[in-house]
C-alpha positions as CSV (number, residue, x, y, z in Angstrom):
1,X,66.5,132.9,136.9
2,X,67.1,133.0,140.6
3,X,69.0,130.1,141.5
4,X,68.7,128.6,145.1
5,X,71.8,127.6,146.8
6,X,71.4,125.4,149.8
7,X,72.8,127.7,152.4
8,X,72.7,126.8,156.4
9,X,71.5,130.4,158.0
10,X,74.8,131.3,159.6
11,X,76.4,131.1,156.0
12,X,77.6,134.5,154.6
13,X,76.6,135.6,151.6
14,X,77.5,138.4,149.0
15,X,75.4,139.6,146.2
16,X,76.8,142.1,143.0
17,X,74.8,144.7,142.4
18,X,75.4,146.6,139.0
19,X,73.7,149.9,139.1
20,X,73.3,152.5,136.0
21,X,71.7,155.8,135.5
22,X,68.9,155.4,134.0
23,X,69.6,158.1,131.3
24,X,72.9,156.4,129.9
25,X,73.2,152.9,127.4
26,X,73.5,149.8,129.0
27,X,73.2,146.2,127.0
28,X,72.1,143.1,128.5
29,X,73.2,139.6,127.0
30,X,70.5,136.7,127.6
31,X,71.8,133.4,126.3
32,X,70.0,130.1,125.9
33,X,70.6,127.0,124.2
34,X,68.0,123.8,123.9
35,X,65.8,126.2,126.1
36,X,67.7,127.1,129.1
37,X,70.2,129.4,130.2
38,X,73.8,129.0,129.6
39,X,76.4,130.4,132.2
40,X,80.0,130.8,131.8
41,X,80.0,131.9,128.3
42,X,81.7,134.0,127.4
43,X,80.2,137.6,125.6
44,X,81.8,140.2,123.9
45,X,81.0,143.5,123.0
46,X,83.1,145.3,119.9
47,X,82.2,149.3,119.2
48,X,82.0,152.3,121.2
49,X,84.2,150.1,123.5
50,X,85.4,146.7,123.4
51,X,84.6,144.6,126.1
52,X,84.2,140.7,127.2
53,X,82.1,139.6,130.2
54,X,81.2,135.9,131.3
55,X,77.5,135.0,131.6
56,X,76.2,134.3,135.0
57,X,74.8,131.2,136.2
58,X,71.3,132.8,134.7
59,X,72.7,133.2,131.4
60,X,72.9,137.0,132.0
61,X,75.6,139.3,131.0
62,X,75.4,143.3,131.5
63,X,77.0,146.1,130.1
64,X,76.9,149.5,131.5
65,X,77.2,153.1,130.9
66,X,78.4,152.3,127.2
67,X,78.5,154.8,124.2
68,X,75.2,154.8,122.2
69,X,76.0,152.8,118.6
70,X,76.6,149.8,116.3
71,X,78.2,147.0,118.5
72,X,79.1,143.5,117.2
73,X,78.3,141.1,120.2
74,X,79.5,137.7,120.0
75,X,78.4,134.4,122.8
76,X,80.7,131.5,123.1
77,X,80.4,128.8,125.4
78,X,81.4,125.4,125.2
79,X,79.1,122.7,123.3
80,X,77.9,125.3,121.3
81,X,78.9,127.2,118.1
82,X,79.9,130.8,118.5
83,X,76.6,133.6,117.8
84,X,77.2,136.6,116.5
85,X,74.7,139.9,116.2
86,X,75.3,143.4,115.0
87,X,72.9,145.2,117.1
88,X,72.0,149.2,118.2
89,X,72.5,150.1,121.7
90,X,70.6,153.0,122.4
91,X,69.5,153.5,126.2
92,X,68.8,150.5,128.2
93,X,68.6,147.4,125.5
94,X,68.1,143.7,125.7
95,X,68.8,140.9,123.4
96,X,68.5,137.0,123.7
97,X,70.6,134.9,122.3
98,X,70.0,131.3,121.2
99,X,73.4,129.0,121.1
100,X,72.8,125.9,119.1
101,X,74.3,123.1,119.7
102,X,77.7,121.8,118.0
């Protein structure tokens, strides 16, 4: 997803930039419903640590430098029902998640 803003060139701009060492754990939340991405939901992470995170406008939510393990990851957002996945985080892992409708 890379949005494009209308932006005249003397507008400033700031980008995040989440970096990670590529040896620890790090899980990144895609979430979709009816085929695109949904921002602003909300995802939550419970296990080595307990954490909540809003999606961007790409549907993207990132973890990083968590504890290898079982986590519970749940994706809210309004117009949708509530997902929720028990997954393994081990090194750098990625899971999509559709939201259907409600």
């Amino acid at each position: 997803c890379v949005p494009s803003p209308s932006v005249s060139p003397d507008t400033e701009l700031s980008v995040s930039v989440t970096l990670v060492d590529a040896v620890t754990n790090s899980l990144r939340v895609v979430a979709t419903g009816n085929g695109a991405q949904v921002g602003n939901a909300t995802v939550t992470i419970v296990g080595g640590v307990n954490q909540n995170k809003q999606t961007s406008v790409c549907g993207q939510a990132f973890f990083g430098g968590i504890p290898a393990g079982s986590y519970t990851v749940t994706v809210s957002a309004p117009g949708y029902q509530d997902s929720v996945e028990t997954l393994s985080v081990t090194g750098s892992t990625v899971v999509s998640v559709a939201l259907t409708p409600s």
